[in-house]
C-alpha positions as CSV (number, residue, x, y, z in Angstrom):
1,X,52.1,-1.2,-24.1
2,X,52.6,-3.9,-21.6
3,X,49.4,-5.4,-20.0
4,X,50.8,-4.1,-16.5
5,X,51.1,-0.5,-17.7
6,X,47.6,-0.8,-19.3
7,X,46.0,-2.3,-15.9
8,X,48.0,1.0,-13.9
9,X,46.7,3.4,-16.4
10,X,42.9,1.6,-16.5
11,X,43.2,1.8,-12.5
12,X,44.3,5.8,-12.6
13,X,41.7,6.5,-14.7
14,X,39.2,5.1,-12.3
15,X,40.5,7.2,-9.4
16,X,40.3,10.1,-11.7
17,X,36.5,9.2,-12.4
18,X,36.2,9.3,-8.9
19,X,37.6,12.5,-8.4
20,X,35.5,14.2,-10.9
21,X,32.2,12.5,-9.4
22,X,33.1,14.1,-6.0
23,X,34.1,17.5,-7.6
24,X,31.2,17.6,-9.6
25,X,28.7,16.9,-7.0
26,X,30.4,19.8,-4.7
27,X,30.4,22.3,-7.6
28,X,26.6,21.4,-8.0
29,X,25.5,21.6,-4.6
30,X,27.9,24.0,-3.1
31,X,28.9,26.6,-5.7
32,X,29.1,29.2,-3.4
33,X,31.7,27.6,-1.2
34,X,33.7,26.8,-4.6
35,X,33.9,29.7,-5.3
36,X,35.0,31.2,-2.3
37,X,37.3,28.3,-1.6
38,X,39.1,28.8,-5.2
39,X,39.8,32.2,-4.7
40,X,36.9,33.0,-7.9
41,X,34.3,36.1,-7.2
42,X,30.6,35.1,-6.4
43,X,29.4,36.7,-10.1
44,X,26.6,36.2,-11.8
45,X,28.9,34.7,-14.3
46,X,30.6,32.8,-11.5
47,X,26.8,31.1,-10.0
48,X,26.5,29.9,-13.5
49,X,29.7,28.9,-14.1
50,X,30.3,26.8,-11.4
51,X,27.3,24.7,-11.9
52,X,27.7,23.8,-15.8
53,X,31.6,22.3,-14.9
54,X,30.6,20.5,-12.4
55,X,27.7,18.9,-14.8
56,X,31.1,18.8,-17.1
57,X,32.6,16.9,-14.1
58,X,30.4,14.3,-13.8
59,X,30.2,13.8,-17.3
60,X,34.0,12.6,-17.0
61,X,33.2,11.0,-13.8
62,X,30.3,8.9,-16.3
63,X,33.0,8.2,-19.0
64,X,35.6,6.7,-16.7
65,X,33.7,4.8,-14.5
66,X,30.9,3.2,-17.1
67,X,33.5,1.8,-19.4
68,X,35.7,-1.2,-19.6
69,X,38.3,0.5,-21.0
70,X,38.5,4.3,-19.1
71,X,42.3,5.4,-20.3
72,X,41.3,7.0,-23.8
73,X,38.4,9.2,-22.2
74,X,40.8,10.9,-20.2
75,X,41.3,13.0,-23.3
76,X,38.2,14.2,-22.3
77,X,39.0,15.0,-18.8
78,X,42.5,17.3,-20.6
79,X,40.1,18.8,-22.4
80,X,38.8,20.2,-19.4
81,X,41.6,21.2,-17.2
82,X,42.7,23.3,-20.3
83,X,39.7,25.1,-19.7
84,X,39.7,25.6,-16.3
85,X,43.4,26.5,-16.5
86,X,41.9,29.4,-19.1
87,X,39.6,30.4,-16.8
88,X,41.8,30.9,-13.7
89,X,44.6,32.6,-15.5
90,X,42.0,35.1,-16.4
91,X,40.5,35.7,-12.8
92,X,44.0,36.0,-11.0
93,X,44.8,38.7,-12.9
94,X,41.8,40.4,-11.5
95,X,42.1,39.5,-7.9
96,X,44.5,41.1,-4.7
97,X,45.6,39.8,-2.0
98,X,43.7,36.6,-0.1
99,X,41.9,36.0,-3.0
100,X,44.5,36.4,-5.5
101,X,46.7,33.6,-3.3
102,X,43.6,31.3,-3.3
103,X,43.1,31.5,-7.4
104,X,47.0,30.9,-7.7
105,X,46.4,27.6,-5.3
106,X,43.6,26.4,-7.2
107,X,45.6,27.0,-10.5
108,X,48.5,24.9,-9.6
109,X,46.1,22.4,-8.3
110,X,44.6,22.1,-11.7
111,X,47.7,22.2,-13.4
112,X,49.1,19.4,-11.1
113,X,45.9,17.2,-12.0
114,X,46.4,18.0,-15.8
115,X,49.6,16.4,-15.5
116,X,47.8,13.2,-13.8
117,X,45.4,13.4,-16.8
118,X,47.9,13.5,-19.3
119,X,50.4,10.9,-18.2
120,X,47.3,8.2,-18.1
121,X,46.0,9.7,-21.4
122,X,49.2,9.1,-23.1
123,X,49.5,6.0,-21.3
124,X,46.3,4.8,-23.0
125,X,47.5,5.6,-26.5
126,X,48.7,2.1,-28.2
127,X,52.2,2.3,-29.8
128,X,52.3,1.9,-33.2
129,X,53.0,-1.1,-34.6
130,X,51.5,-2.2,-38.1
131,X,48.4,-0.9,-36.7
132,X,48.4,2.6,-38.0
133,X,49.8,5.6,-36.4
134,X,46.9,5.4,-33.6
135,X,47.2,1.6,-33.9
136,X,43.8,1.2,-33.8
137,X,41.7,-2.1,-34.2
138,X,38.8,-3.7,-35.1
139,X,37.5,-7.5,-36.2
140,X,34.7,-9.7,-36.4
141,X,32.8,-12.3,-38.3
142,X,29.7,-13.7,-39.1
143,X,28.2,-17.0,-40.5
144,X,26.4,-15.9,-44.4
145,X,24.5,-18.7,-45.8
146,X,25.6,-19.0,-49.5
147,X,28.2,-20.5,-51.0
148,X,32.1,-19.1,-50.3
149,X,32.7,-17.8,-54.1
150,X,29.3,-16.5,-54.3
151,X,30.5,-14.3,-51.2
152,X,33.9,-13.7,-51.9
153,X,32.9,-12.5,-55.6
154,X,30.5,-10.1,-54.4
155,X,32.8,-8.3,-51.6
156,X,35.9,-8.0,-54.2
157,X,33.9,-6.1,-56.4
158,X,34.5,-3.3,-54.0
159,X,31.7,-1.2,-55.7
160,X,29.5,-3.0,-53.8
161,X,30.9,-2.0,-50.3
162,X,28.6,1.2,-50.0
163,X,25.3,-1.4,-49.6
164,X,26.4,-2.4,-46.8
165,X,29.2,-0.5,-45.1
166,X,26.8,2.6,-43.8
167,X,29.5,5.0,-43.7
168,X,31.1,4.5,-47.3
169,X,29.5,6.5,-49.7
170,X,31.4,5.5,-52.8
171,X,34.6,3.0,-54.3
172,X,35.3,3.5,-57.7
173,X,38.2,1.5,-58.8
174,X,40.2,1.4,-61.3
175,X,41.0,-1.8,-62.8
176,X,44.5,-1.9,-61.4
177,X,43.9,-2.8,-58.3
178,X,43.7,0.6,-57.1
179,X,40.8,2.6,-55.9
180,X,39.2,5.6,-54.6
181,X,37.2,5.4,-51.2
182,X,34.3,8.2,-50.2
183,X,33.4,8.1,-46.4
184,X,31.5,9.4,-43.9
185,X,33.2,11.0,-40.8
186,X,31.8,12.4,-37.2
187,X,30.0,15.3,-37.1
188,X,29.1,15.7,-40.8
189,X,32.4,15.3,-42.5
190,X,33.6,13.3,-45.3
191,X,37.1,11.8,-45.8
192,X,38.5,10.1,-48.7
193,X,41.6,7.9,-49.6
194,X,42.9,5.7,-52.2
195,X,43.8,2.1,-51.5
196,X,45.1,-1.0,-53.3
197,X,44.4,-4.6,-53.2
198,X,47.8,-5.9,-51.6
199,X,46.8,-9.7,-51.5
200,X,43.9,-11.7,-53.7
201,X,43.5,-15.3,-53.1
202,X,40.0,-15.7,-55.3
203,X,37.2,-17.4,-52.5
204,X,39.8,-17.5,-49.7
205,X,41.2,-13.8,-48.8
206,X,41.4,-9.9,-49.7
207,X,43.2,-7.8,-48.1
208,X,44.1,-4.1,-49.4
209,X,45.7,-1.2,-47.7
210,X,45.7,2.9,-48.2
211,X,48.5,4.8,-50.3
212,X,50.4,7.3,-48.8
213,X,48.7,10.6,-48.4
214,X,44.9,9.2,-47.1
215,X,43.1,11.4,-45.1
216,X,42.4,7.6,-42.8
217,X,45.7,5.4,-42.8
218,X,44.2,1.8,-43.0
219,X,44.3,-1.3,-43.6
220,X,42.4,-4.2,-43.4
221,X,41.4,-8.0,-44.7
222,X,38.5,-10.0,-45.4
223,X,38.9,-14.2,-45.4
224,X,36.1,-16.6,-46.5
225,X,35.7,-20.3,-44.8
226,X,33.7,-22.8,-45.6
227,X,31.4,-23.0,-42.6
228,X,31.1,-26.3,-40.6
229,X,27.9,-28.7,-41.5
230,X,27.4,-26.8,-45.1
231,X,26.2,-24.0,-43.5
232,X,27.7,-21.7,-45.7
233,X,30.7,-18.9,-45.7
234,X,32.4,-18.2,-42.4
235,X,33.4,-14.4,-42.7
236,X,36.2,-12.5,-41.0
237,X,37.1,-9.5,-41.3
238,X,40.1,-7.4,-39.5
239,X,40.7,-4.0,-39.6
240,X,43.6,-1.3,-38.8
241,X,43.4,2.4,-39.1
242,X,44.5,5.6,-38.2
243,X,41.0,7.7,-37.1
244,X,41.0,11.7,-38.1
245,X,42.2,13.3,-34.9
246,X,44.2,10.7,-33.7
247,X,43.1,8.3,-30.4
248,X,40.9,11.6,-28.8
249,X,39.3,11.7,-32.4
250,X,38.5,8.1,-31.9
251,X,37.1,9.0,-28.4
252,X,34.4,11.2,-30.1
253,X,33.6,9.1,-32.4
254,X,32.6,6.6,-29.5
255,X,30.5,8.5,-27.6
256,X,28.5,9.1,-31.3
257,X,28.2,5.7,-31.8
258,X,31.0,5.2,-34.1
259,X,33.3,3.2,-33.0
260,X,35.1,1.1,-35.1
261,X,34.2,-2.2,-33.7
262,X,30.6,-1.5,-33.8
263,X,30.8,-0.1,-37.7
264,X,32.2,-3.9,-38.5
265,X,30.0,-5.8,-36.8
266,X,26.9,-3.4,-37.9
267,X,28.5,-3.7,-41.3
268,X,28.8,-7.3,-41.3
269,X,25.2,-7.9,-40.0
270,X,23.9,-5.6,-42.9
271,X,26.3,-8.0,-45.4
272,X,24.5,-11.4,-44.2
273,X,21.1,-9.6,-45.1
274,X,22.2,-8.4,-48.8
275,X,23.4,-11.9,-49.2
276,X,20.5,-13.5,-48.2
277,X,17.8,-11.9,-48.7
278,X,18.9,-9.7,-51.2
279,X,18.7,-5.8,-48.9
280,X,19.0,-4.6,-46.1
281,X,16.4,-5.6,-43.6
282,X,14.8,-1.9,-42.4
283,X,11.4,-1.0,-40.5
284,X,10.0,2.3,-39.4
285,X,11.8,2.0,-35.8
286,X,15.3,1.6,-37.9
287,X,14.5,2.6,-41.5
288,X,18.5,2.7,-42.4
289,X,19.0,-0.9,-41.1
290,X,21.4,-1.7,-37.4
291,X,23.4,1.4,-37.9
292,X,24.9,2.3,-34.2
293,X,23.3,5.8,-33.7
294,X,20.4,4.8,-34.7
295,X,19.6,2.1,-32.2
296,X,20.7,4.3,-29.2
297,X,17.1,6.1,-30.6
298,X,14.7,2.9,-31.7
299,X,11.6,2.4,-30.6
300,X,9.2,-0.7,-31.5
301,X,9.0,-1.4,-35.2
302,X,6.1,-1.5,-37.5
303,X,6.4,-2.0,-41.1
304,X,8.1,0.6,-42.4
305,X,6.1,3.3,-44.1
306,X,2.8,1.7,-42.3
307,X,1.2,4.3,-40.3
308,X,-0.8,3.5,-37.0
């Protein structure tokens, strides 16, 4: 995607915030009228309708407004209009006359902002290229203070990964360069995949990538530097994957916390602290260490297991 489609799509995305901010402050404060307006009875079912999208509204309206990059959420806002669509479908074929002309307005207006939502949702996917089939991306690095093979020789022994990526629970390999991965997915899930070391230059580089068939297409590198005044390994990491469920799966995996760019840099931080010191660093206010959803909850640490 060119950086001037990506700035059009990032700038429709923001008037589409907009729009649900307004619409979700007049479903909240006027239900009645949006009702009537849309052609929709004034139920019970209807009062409490109403109310919870336009809370639904405004949670779109925080997605696309509070973020730098607004285009993928709008999978959340498609999300929606298929709802809505649902939901007026099913009340025209209960209405007559005036009101039956008013649901069939309000349908093709949703319909016609759908298709706004899903030309800048598409718009916001990156094409593929060497990236995975969602071509997304992730790297960072961080400064470890031991020597570069000490570091190198403890990441390529890829059983070790678990100690400090939070979201692997296994690697077993097999002394080809092959191995089998065990993670941790959103919302309780695990996913697994096998992988092979594709490059191995010993204190300098590893890189590996999945085999055909993985639940999470990826791949991914790991290069070792000799920091600058003998402070130590420089470590960079880079990695490119295919998320379960696509870009929107992505998405949800953002809003938990999980975003791939914070995993490596959470992962990396944990890495430092089981090279030197020798663990993870963890008190009572983060007892598994800087893992992402955990922060969003922290409160002041103590020693952990110390009670007050």
């Amino acid at each position: 995607m060119t950086r001037h489609k990506k700035d059009s799509s990032h700038r429709l995305a923001r008037v589409l915030g907009w729009f649900s901010a307004s619409l979700g402050l007049a479903q909240i404060t006027g239900p009645h009228a949006v009702s009537r307006f849309s052609g929709v009875d004034d139920s019970a079912l209807a009062r409490t309708l109403v109310p919870l999208v336009g809370v639904r509204e405004l949670g779109h309206a925080a997605l696309l407004l509070g973020t730098r990059r607004p285009g993928p959420w709008t999978w959340t806002r498609v999300a929606g209009d298929a709802l809505d669509l649902t939901l007026l479908v099913r009340a025209r074929r209960n209405r007559t006359g005036l009101r039956q002309l008013r649901v069939t307005a309000a349908t093709a207006a949703v319909a016609g902002i759908t298709a706004a939502d899903l030309y800048v949702a598409v718009r916001s996917v990156p094409r593929s290229g060497g990236r995975g089939r969602d071509g997304m991306h992730a790297a960072a690095s961080i400064t470890v203070k031991r020597p570069r093979n000490e570091v190198y020789r403890y990441w390529r022994s890829l059983e070790n990964l678990p100690t400090f990526m939070q979201h692997l629970e296994a690697v077993r390999t097999d002394g080809d360069g092959h191995s089998h991965w065990i993670a941790k997915a959103p919302v309780k899930k695990k996913v697994e995949w096998d992988a092979e070391v594709v490059e191995d230059r010993p204190g300098e580089l590893i890189a590996w990538s999945s085999l055909k068939g993985a639940d999470v297409g990826n791949a991914g590198s790991v290069r070792f530097r000799d920091a600058p005044g003998g402070r130590g390994t420089e470590v960079w990491v880079e990695l490119d994957f295919s998320p379960p469920g696509g870009y929107a799966g992505a998405a949800v995996a953002k809003l938990f916390g999980e975003h791939p760019q914070q995993q490596v840099r959470d992962d990396l931080r944990r890495f430092k602290q089981v090279m030197e010191v020798g663990e993870v660093v963890r008190s009572e206010g983060s007892p598994e260490g800087p893992h992402a959803w955990r922060l969003a909850k922290q409160h002041p640490a103590k020693p952990y297991g110390k009670k007050v």
